[in-house]
C-alpha positions as a Markdown table, in Angstrom:
| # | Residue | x | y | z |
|---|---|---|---|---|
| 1 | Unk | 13.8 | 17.4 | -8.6 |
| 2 | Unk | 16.5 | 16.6 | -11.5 |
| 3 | Unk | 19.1 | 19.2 | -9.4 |
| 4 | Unk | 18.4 | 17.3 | -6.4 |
| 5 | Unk | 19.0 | 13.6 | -8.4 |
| 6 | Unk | 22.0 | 15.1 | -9.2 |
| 7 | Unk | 23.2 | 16.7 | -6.0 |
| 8 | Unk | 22.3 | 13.1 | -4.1 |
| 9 | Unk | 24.0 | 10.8 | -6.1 |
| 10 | Unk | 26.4 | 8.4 | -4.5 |
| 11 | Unk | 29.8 | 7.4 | -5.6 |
| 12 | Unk | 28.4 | 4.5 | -8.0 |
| 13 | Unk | 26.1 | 7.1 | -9.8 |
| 14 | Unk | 22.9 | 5.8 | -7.6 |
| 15 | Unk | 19.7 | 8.1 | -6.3 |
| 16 | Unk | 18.8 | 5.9 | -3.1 |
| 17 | Unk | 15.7 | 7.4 | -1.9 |
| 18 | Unk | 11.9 | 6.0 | -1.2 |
| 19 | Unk | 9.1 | 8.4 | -2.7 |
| 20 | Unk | 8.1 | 8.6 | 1.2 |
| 21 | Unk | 12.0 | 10.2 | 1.6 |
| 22 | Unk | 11.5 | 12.4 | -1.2 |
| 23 | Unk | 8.2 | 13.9 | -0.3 |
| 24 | Unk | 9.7 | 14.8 | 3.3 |
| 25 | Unk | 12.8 | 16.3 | 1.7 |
| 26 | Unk | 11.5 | 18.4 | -0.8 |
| 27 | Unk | 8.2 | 19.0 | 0.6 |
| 28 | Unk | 6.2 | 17.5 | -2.0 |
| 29 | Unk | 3.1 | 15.4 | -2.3 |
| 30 | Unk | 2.9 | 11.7 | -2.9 |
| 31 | Unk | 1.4 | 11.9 | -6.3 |
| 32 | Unk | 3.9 | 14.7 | -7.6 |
| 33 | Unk | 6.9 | 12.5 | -6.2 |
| 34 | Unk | 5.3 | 9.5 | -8.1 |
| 35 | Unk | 4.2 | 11.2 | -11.5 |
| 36 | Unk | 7.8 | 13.1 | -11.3 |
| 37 | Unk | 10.1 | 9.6 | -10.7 |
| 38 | Unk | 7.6 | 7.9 | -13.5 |
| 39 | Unk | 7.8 | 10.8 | -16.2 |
| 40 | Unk | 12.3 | 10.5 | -15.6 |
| 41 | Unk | 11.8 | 6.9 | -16.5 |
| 42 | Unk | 9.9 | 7.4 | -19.4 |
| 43 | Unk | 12.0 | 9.8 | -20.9 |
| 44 | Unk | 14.7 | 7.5 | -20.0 |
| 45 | Unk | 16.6 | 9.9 | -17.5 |
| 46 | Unk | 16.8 | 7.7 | -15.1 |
| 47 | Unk | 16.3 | 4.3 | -14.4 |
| 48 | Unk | 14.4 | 2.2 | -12.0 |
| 49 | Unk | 16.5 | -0.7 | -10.5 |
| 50 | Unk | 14.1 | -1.5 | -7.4 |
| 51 | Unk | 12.0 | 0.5 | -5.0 |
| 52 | Unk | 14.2 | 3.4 | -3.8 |
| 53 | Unk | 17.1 | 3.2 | -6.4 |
| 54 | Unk | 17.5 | 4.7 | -9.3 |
């Protein structure tokens, strides 16, 4: 999921996607998306600004 942060950045340095986007894109399950965007926080890789940007 980090390589696809990356690859999905927009010009400002933003990841603008909903978990709901992300499990659809990748494939992934709800929890996995969730546990995976909370476990970046925590470890301070990225940072949560509002619902669906990071």
């Amino acid at each position: 999921m980090i390589e696809f942060i990356i690859d999905n950045l927009d010009d400002d340095k933003r990841f603008k996607y909903t978990i709901k986007e992300l499990c659809a894109t990748l494939n992934i399950s709800k929890p996995t998306a969730i546990d995976t965007i909370n476990l970046l926080t925590q470890k301070r890789v990225i940072k949560k600004i509002k619902n669906g940007l990071y």
